[in-house]
N, C-alpha and C positions, 0 to 999 in steps of 0.2 A: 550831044543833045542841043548844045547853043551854036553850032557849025555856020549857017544862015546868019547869026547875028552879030556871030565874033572875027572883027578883025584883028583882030590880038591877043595875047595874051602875054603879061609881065607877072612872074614871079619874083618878089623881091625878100630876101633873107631878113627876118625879125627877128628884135633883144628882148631879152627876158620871155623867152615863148611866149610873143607876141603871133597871133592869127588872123588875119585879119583879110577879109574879102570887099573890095569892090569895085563898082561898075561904072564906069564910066566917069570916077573921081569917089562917087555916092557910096558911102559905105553900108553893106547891107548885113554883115556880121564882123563880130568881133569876139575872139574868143578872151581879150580881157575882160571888154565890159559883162559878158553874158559867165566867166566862169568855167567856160567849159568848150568842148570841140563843137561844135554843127551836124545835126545827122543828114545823110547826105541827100534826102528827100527834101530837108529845109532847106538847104542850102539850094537845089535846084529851085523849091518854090520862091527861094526870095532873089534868084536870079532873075526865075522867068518874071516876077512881080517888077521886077525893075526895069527890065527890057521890054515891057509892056506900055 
């Protein structure tokens, strides 16, 4: 979906089921602070919101 805008991508392993997505440094989810996983409609829209 993000192919055109992504030169990269880092997966990095988190403590204490830590989740945590972002872009470009900017953190756009977090499943500490939010409590929970990301559905993965949000999770695109707050990609494309960022890469915007």
């Amino acid at each position: 979906m993000f192919a055109e805008q992504t030169a990269s991508l880092t997966l990095i392993p988190g403590a204490d089921g830590a989740f945590e997505v972002a872009v470009d440094g900017d953190l756009v989810f977090s499943k500490k602070a939010q409590g929970r996983y990301p559905e993965v409609k949000e999770l695109q829209e707050a990609i494309a919101a960022r890469l915007s």
